[in-house]
ZADO-941816 format. One record per residue: residue number from 1; residue in one letter; x, y, z of N, C-alpha, C, O in turn. Coordinates in steps of 0.02 Angstrom, whole numbers. Each point is the difference from the previous one (the first is absolute). Layout:
! ZADO-941816
  pos  code     n_u     n_v     n_w    ca_u    ca_v    ca_w     c_u     c_v     c_w     o_u     o_v     o_w
  NUM     a       X       Y       Z       X       Y       Z       X       Y       Z       X       Y       Z
...
! end
This chain:
! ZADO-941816
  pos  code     n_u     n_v     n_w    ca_u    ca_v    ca_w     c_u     c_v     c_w     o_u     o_v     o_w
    1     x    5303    6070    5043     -53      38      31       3      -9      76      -6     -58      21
    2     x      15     111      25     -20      -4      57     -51     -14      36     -52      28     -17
    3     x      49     -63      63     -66     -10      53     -25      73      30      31      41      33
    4     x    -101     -42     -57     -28      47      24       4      13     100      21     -46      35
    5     x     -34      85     -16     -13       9      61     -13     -31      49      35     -10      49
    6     x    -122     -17     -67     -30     -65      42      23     -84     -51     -31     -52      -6
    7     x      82      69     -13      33     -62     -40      25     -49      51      38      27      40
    8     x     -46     -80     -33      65     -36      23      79     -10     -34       3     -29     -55
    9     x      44      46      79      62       0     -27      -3     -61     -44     -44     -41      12
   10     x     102      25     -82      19     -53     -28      24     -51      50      45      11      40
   11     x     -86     -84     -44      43     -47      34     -50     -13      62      -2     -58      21
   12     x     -35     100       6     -48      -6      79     -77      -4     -47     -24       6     -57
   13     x       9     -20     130     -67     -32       7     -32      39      51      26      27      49
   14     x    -100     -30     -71     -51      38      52       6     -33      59      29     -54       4
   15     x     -52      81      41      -8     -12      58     -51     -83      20       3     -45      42
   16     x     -39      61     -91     -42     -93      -4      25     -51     -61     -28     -46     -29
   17     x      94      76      25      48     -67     -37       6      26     -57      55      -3     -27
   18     x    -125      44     -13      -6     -11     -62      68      39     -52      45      39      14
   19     x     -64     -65     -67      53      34     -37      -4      75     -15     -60      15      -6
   20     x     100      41      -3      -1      68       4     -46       9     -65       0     -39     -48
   21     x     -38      95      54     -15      52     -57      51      16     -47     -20      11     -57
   22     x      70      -9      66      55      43     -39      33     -84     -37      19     -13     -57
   23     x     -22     -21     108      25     -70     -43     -52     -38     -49      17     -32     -50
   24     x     -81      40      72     -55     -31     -55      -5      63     -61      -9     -24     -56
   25     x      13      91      58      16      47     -62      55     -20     -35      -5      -8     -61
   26     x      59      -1      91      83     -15     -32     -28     -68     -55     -14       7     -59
   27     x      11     -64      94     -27     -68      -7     -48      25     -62      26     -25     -50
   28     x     -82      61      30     -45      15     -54      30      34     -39     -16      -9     -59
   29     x      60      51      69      64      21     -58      30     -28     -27      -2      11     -61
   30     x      44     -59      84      27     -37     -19     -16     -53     -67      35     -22     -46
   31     x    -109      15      67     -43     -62     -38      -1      48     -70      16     -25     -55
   32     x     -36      98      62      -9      48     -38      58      11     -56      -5      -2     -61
   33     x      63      17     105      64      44     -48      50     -90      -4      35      -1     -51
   34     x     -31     -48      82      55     -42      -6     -47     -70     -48      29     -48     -26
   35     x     -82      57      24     -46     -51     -32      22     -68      35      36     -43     -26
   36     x     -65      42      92      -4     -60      34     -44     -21      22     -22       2      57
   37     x     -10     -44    -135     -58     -33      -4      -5     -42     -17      44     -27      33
   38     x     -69     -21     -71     -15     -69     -22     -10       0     -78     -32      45     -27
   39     x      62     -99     -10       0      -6     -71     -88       4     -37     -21      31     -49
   40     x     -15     -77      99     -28     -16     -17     -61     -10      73      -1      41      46
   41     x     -47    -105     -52     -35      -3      78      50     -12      59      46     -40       9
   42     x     -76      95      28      27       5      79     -12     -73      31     -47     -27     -28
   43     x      74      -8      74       9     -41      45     -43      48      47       6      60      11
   44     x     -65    -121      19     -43      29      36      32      14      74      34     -42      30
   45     x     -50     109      -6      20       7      73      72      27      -5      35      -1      50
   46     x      -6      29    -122      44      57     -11     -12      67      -7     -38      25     -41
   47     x      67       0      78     -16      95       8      63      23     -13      44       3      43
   48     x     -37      17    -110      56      34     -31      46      51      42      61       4       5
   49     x    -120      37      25      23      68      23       9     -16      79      15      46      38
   50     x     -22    -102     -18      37     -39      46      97     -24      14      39      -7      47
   51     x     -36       4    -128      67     -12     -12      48      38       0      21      13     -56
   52     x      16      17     113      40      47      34      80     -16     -37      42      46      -1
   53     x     -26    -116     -28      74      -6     -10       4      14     -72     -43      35     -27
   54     x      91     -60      -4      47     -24     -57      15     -64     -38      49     -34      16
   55     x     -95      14     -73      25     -51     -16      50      -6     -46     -34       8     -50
   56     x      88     -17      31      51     -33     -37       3     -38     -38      -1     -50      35
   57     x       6      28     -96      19     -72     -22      42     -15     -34      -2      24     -56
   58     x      50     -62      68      64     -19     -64     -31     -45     -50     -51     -27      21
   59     x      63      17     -61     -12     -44     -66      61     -20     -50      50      35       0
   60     x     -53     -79     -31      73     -56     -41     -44     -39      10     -53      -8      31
   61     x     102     -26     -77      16     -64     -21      41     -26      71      18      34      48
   62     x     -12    -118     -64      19     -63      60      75      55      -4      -4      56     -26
   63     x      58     -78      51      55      38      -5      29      74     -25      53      15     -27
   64     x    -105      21      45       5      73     -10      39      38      43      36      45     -22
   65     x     -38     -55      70      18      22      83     -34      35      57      16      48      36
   66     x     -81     -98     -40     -70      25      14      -7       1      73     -23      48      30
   67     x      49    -112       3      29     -25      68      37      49       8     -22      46      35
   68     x      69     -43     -55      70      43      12      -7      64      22      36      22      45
   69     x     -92      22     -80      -3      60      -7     -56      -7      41       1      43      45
   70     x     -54     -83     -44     -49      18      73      37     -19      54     -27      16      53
   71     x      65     -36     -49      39      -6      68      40      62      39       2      18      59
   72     x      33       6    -124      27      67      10     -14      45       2      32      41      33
   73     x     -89     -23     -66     -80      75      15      -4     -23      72      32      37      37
   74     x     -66     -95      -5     -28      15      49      56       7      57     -24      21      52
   75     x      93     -35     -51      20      19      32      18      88       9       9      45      42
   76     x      -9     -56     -99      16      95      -6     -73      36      27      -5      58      19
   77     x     -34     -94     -22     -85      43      19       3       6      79     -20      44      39
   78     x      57    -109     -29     -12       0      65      51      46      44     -13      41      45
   79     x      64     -58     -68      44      58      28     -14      62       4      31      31      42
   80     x     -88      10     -89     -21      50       7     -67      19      46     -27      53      15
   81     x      14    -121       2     -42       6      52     -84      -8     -21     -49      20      33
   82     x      49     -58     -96     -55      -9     -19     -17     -91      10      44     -40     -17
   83     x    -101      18      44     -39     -82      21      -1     -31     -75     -35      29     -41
   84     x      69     -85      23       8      -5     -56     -39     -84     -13      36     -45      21
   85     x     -79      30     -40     -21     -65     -18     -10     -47     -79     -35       8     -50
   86     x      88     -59      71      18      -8     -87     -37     -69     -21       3     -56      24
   87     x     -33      77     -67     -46     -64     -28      30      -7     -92      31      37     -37
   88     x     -66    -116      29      18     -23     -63     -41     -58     -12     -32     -25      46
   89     x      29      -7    -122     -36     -53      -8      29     -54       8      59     -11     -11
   90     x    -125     -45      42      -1     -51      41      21       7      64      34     -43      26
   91     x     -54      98       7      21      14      83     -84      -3      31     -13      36      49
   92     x     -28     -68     -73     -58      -7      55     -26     -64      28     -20     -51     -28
   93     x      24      66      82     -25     -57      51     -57     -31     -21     -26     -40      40
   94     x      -3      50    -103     -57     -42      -4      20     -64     -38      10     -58      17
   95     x     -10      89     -70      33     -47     -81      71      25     -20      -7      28     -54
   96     x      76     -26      75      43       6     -44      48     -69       6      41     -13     -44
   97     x     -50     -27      97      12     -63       6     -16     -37     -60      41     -25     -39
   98     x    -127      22      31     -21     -47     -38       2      36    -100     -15     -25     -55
   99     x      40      90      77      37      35     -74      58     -53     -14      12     -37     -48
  100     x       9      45      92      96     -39     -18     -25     -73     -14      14     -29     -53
  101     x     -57      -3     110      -6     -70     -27     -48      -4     -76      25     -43     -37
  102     x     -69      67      15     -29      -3     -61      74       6     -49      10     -46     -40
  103     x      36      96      43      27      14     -58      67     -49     -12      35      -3     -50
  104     x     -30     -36     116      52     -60      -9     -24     -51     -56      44     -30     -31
  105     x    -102      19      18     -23     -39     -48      -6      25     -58     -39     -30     -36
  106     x      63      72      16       9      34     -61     -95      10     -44     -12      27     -54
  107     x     -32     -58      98     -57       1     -27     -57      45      12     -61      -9      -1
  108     x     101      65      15     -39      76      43     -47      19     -62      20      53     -24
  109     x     -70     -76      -5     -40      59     -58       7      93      11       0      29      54
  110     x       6      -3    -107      10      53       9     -62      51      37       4      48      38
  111     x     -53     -79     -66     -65      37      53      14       8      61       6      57      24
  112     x       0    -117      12      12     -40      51      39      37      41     -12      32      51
  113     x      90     -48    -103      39      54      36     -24      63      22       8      11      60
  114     x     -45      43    -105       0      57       9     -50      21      53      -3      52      32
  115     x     -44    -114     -30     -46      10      65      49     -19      51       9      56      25
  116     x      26     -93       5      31     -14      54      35      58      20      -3      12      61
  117     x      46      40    -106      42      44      25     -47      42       7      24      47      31
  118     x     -79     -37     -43     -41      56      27     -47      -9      55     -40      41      24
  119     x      53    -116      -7     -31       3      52      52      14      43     -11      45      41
  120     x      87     -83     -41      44      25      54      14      74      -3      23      21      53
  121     x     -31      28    -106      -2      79       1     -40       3      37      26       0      56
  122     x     -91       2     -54     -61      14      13       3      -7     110     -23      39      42
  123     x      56     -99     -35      -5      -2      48      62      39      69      -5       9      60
  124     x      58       5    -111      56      26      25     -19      81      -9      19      42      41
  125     x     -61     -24    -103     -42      52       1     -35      41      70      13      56      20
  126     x     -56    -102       7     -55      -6      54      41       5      59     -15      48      37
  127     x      53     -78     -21      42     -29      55      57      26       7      19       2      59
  128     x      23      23    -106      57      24      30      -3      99     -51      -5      54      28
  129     x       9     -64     -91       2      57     -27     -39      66      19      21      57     -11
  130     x     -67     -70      33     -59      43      -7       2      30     102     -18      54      23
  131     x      40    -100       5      -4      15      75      76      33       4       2      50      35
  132     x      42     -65     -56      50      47      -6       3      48     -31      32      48      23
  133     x     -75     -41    -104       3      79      -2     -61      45      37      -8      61       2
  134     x     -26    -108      23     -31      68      59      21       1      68     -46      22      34
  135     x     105     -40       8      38      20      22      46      58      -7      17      46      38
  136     x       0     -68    -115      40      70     -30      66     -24       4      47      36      16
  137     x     -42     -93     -30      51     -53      -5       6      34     -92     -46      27     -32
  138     x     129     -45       5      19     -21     -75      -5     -71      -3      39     -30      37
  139     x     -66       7     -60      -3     -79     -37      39      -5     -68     -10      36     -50
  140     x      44     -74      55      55     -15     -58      -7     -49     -38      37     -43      25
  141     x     -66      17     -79      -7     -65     -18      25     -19     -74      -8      31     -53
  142     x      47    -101      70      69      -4     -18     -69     -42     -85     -13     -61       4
  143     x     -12      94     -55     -36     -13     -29     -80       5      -1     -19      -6      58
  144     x     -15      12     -86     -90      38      21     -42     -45     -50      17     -56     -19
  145     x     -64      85       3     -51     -24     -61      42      10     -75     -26     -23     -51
  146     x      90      57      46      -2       8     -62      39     -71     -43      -2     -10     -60
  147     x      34     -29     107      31     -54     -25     -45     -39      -9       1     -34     -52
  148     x     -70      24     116     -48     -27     -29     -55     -10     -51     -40     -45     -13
  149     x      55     118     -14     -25       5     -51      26     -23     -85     -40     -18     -44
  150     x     128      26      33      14     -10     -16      13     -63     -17      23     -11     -57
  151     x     -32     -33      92      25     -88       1     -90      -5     -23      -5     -55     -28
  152     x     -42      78      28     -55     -30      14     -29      34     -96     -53     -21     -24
  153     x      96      68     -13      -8      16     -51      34     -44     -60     -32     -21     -49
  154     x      91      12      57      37     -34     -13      -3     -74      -3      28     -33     -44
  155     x     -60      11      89     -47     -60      -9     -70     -16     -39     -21     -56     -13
  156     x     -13     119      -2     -51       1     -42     -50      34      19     -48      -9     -37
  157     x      41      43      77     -57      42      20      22      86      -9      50      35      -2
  158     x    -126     -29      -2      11      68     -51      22      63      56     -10     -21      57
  159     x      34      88     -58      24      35      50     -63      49      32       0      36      51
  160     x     -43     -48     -94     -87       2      47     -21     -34      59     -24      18      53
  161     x      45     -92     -87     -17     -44      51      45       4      59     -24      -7      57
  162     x     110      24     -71      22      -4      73     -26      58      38     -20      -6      58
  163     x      21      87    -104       0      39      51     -59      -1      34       3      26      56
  164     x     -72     -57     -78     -43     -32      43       3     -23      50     -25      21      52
  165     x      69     -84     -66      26     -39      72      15      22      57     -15      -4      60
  166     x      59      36    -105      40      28      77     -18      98      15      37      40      30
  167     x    -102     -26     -61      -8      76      29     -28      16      66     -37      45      19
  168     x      69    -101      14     -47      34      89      59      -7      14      10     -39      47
  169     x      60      75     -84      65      -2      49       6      75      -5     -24      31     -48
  170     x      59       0     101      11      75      18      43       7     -60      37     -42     -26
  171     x     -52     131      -1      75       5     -36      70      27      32     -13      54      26
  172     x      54     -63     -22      53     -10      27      11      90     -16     -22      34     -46
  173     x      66     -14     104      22      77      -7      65      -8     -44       8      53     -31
  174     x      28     -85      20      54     -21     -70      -4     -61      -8     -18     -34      48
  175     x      33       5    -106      27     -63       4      67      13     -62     -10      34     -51
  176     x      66     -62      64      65       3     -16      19     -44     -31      27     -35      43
  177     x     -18       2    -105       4     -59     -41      79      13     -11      24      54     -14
  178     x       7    -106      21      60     -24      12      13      -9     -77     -55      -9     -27
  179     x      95       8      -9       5     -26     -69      62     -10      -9      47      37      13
  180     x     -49    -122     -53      78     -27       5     -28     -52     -65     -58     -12     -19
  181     x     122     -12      -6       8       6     -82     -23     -99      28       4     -18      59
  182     x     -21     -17    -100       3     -73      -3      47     -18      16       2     -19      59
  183     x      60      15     -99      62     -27      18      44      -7      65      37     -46      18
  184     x     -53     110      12     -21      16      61      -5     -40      38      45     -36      20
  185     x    -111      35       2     -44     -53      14       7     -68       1     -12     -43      42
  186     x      32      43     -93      33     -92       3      62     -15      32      16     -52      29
  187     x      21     112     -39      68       3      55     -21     -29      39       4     -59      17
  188     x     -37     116       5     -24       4      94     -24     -59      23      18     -23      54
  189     x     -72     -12    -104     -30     -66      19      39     -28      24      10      -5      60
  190     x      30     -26    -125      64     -55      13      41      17      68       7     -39      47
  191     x      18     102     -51      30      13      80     -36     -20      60      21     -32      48
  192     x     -75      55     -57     -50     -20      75     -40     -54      13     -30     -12      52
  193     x      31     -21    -108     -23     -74      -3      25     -52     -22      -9     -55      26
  194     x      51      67     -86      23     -60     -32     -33     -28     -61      31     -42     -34
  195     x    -103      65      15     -25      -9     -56     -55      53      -2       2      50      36
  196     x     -62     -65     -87     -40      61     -29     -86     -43      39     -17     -59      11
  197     x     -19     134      -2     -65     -40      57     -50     -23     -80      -5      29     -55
  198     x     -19     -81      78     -73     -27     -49     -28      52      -9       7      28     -55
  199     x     -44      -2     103     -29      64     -10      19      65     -29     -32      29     -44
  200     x      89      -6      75      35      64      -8      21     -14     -91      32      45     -27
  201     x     -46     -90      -4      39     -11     -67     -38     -25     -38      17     -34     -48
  202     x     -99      51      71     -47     -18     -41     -12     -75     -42      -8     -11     -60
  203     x      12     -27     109      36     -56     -44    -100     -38      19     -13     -56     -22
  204     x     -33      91      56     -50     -30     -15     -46      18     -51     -59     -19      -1
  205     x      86      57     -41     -32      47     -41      -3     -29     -61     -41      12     -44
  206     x     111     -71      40       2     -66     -55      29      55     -70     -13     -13     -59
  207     x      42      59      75      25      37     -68      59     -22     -25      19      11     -58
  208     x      21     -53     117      86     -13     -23      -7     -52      51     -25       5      56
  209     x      72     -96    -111       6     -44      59      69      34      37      12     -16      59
  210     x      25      52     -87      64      19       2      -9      45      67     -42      43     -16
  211     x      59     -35      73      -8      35      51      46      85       3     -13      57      21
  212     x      56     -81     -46      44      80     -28     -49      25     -41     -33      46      24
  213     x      21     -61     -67     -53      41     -49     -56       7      43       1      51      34
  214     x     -53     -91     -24     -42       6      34      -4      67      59     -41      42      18
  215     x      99     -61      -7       5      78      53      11      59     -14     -28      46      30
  216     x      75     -36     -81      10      58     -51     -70      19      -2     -23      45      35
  217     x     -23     -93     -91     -36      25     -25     -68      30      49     -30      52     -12
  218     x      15     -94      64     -26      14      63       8      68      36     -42      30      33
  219     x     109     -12     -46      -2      66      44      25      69     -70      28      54       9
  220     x     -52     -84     -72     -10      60     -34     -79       3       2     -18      53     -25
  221     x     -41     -97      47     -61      27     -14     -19      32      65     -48      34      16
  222     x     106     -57      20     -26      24      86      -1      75      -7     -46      35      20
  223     x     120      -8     -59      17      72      -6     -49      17     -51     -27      52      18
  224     x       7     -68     -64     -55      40     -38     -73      22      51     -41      45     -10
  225     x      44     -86      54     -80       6      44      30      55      71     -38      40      28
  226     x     116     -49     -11      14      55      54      24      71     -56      11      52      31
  227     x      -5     -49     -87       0      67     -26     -68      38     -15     -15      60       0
  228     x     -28    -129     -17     -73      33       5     -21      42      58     -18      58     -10
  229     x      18     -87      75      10      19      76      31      59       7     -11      46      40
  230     x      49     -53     -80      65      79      41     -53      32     -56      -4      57      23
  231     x     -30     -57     -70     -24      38     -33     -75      19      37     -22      56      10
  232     x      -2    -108       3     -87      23      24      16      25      64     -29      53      14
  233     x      79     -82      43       5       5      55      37      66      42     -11      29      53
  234     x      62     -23    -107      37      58      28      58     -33      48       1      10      61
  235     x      57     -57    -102      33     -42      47      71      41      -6      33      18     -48
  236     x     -25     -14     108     100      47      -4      40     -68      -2      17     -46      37
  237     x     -13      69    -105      81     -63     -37      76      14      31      30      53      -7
  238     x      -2    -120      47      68       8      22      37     -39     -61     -31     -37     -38
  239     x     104      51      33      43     -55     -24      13     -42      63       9      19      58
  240     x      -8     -63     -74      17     -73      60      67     -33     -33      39     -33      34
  241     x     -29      46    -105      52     -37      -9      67      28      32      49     -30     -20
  242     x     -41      62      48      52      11      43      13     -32      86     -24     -51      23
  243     x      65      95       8       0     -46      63     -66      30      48     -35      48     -16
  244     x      26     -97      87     -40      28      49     -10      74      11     -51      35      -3
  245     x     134     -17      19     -25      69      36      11      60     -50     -13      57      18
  246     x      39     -73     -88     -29      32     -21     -58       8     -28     -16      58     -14
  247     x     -26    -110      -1     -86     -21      -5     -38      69      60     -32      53      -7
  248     x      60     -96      66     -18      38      64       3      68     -11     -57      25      -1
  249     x      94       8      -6       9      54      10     -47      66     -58     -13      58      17
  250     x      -4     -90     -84     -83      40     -18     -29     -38      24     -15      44      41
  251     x     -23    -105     -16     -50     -19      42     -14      51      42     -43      42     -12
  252     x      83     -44      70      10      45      40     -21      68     -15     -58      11      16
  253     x      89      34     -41     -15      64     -48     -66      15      -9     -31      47      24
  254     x       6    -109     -73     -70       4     -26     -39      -1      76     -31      52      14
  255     x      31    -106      33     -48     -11      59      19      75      53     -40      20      42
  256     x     119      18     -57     -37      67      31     -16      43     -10      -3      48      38
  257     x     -16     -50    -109     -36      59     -41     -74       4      25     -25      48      30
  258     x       2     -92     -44     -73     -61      28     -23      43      68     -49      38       2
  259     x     104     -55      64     -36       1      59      32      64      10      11      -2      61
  260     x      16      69     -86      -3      49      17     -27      47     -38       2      59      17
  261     x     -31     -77     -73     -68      30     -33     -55     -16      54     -30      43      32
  262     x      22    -115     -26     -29       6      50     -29      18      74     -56      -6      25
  263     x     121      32       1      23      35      59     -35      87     -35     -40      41      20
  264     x      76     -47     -68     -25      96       2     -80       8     -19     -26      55       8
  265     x     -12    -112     -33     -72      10     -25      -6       0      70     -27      54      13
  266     x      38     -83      37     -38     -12      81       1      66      20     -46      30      26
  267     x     115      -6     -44       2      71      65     -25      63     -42       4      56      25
  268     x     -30     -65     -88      -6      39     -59     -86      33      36     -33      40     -32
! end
């Protein structure tokens, strides 16, 4: 849709700073036709139709190629000339320190856990996500609420209770679930580490002293709770078991289907 007459062009500002007419209409469309809203309660002092960008999110499992492939979107975003800001869990300056030190002791309760990562969401939320997409920044984040949800079901709480938890998170304009087989996965571990994580292999969950099993079986309940997701959520499934760039390359595909639908609703 074009700017009317007495519009300010896309991108400018009135003459007393403020943001254009034509950009606060676009901005209320958006909220309208792209559903960029909140699961659940808003985070106070969020204005949806404020939110001018793109959020993104990759999702997998530990060795999917989650790193890999947010590394390589945002370079490709950026090359096209789009402000790209990439977030993930345990990246907040408040608590993701004292995340890592709780879980060295293997004695993280699962409540516990699931409150801590929502407070470091919550705060990387406030602070970095939310001021970049009303810039009109893409935010890329290398994982979202849905892993948190998943680890926090899987541990024993019901999928009421997470999406509770965590419904004051934006919904994401895609999120792209990576999907790669177990065996996989354990490759990859062993390659990039040398052994299998406590965590990542469910080994607090007390189902297997056996840590191979334990992990197997760990990341078949993980995939029963991310097929639920691709089901309630509407998640675009990649194969990952192949290499990077070919991973990359429907990533890619899919994220410019996304922002030039989006491009033609603007000028529509």
């Amino acid at each position: 849709m074009a700017p009317r007459k007495d519009e300010t062009p896309p991108g400018a500002k009135t003459r007393d700073g403020r943001t254009s007419a034509w950009h606060r209409r676009e901005s209320r469309n958006k909220v309208e036709k792209l559903g960029f809203n909140n699961y659940g309660t808003r985070l106070p002092g969020i204005a949806p139709e404020s939110l001018r960008g793109h959020l993104i999110v990759i999702e997998g499992a530990d060795g999917s190629g989650r790193t890999t492939e947010c590394a390589m979107l945002k370079e490709y975003l950026e090359v096209q000339g789009h402000a790209v800001l990439e977030t993930g869990l345990r990246r907040s300056n408040l608590v993701s320190e004292q995340i890592d030190q709780a879980k060295q002791g293997h004695v993280l309760g699962a409540t516990t856990m699931a409150l801590f990562y929502a407070v470091d969401f919550a705060d990387q939320l406030e602070n970095k996500i939310v001021p970049a997409l009303a810039a009109g920044s893409i935010v890329l984040s290398d994982r979202y609420i849905f892993t948190l949800m998943a680890r926090a079901v899987v541990r024993g709480a019901s999928r009421q209770w997470a999406q509770h938890l965590y419904g004051f998170a934006i919904r994401p304009d895609m999120t792209i679930l990576l999907e790669t087989r177990p065996e996989i996965l354990l490759h990859r571990a062993f390659g990039r580490y040398g052994s299998l994580d406590y965590w990542e292999s469910g080994m607090d969950l007390g189902i297997s002293r056996d840590r191979f099993e334990s992990f197997f079986r760990y990341q078949s309940l993980l995939k029963t709770e991310f097929d639920w997701m691709t089901r309630t959520y509407g998640f675009v499934k990649v194969n990952a078991n192949r290499t990077p760039m070919e991973v990359h390359r429907d990533v890619r595909s899919s994220v410019q289907r996304l922002l030039e639908g989006a491009r033609l609703e603007t000028f529509r």
